[in-house]
N, C-alpha and C positions, 0 to 999 in steps of 0.2 A: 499375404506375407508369410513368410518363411521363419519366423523368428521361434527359437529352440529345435531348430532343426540342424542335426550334424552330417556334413555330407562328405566322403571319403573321395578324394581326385586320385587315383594312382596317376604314378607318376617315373619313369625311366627316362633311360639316354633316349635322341632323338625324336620326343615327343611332339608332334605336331603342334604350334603356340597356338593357332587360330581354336583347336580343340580340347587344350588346356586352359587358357588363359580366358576365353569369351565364354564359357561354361561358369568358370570359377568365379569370375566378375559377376554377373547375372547372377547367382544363386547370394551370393553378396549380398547385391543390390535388394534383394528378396528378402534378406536378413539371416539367411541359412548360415551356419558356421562349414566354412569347405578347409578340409584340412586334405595337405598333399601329402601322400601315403605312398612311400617307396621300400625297394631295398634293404637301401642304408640311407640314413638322416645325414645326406649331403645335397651337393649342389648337382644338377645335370641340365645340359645341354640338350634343346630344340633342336628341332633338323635345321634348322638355318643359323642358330648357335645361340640363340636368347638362353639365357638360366635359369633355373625356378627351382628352388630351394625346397627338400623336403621338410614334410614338419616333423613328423615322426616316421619312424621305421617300421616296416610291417610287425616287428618282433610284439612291438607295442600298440598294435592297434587290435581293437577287439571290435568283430562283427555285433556284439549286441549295443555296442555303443555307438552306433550310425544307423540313420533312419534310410540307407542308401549307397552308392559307389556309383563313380563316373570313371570308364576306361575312355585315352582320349586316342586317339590314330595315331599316324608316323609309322614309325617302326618301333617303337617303344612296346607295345602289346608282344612282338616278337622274342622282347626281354623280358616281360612281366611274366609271360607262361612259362616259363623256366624255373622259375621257384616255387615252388609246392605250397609254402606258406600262402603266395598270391592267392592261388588256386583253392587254398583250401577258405581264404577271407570272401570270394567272392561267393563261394559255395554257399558257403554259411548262410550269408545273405540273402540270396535266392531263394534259398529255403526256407527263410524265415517269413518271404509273402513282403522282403524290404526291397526299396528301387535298384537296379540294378541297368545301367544306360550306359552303351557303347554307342561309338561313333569310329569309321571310316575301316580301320583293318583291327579296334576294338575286340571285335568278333571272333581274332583267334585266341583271345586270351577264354570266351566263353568256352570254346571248342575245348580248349584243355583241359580247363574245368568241369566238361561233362554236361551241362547244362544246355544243350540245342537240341536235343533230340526230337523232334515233333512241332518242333516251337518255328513260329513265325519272323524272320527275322530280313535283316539288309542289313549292309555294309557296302563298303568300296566292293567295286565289279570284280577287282583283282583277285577278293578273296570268295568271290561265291563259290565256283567248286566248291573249298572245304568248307563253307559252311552247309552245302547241299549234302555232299559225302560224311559228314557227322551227324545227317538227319534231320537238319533243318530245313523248313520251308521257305525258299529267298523267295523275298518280292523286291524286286525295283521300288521305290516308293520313298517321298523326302524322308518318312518316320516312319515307321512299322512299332507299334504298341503292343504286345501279347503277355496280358496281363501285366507281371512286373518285371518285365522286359519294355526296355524303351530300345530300339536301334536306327541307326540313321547312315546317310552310305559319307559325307565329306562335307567339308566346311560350308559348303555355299548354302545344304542345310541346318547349317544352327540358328534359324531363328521358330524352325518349325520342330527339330530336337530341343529345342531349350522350354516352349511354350508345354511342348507333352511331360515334361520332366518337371516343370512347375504346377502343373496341372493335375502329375499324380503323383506329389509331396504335398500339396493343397487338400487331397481327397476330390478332389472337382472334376475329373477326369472321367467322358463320356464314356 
């Protein structure tokens, strides 16, 4: 169980639902508190046009108060690395030795923020170049774990993305 655990979902236009929504439900389920972290504290639209409401705005969220951060795919990652605040919230985390888990094109949001260097990572095939040319070690592979990096390449694996991400929010984690 997950319970007093706060977990940060970024969240932009065009978010992939399968990689927002089955993430954020599951960590639920676990009894994590998932708060959707964007922007601005509105409404935005999935790539197929579902809505998911932010909770609070990045201005308002603070890295030390999250045991973690979930970037979900789409094209949304495209818009999250755009803002400095994102970049600098994800950072933070990272640094801190706290969870840090992308999925599917996820991985450009780490890339802006500096954080691949040397590190083992997967995503969607589309984006390996730049996660290679930013210093990353792509693997092919459902999950790729390296240390507090969780990455995973698209939806069909989130039952093996979600099991690694509960696994090291748990401390359980081989």
């Amino acid at each position: 169980m997950l319970k007093g655990k706060k977990i940060a979902i970024l969240l932009e236009e065009l978010y992939d639902e399968f990689e927002f929504w089955y993430p954020k439900m599951r960590l639920e389920e676990e009894g994590a508190e998932v708060i959707a972290v964007a922007p601005e504290e509105k409404e935005y639209r999935g790539k197929k046009g579902f809505p998911a409401k932010a909770d609070i705005s990045i201005e308002h969220a603070k890295p030390e108060d999250f045991d973690g951060v979930l970037i979900p795919g789409g094209y949304c990652p495209d818009r999250l690395r755009r803002y400095s605040s994102i970049l600098e919230f994800v950072r933070k985390i990272y640094e801190a030795g706290k969870l840090v888990a992308t999925i599917c094109h996820g991985g450009w949001v780490l890339i802006s923020a500096g954080i691949t260097k040397g590190r083992k990572l997967t995503g969607y095939f589309a984006i390996k170049d730049d996660l290679v040319n930013s210093g990353a070690v792509y693997i092919d592979a459902e999950v790729v774990k390296d240390r507090n990096l969780i990455t995973s390449r698209h939806p069909n694996d989130l039952k093996y993305y979600m099991r690694a991400i509960i696994a090291f929010l748990e401390g359980s984690e081989n």
